[in-house]
N, C-alpha and C positions, 0 to 999 in steps of 0.2 A: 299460686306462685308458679312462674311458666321459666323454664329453664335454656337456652339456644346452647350451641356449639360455642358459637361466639362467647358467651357469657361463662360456660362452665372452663372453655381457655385460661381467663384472666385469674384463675382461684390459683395463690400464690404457694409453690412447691417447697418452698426456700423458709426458713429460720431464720428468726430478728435473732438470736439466740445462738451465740457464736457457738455455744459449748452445748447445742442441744445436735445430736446427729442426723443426718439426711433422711439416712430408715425411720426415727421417730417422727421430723418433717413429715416424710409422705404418708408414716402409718395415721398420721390425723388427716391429712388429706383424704385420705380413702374413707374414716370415718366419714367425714363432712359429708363428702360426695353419695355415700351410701345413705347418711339422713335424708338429700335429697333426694335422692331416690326413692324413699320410702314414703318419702310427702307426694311423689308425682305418682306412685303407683295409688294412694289415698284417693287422690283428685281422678287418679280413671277411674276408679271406682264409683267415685259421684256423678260422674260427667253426663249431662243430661240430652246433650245432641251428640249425632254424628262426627261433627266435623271436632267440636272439644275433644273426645275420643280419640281421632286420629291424632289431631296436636299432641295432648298427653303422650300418645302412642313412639310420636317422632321424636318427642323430647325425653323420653325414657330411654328409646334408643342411641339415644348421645350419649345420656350420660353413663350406657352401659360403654360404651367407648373409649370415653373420657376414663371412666374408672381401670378398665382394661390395661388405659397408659398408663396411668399411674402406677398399678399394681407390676407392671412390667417393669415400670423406673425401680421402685420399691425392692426388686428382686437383683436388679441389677447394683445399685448402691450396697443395699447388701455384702454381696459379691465381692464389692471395692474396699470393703470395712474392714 
């Protein structure tokens, strides 16, 4: 399973769930995003060529990104609670 920037954007930050709070929202965000992560680090570990390796490589670096933001929204809704 291959992850892009593009792709880890669209994961939705917001609650169907009128009466569930933001901080809970993003604290299951970050799980999600952290399972991914844990599957992409899986897969570099398997990765048989160079160039899969790098892919892996570039796609772990996103979604340490991606997580970064979130965990920064996370802190800041916090904050607003």
């Amino acid at each position: 399973m291959r992850f892009y920037d593009y792709q880890t954007n669209k994961i939705s930050l917001r609650s169907k769930n009128p009466k569930e709070t933001v901080s809970s929202t993003r604290h299951k965000s970050i799980v999600f995003l952290v399972e991914q992560q844990l599957l992409l680090h899986e897969q570099h570990g398997k990765a048989k060529t160079p160039n899969e390796s790098t892919m892996l490589e570039w796609q772990i670096e996103a979604m340490d990104r991606r997580i970064a933001a979130v965990v920064c929204e996370l802190y800041k809704a916090i904050a607003l609670e």
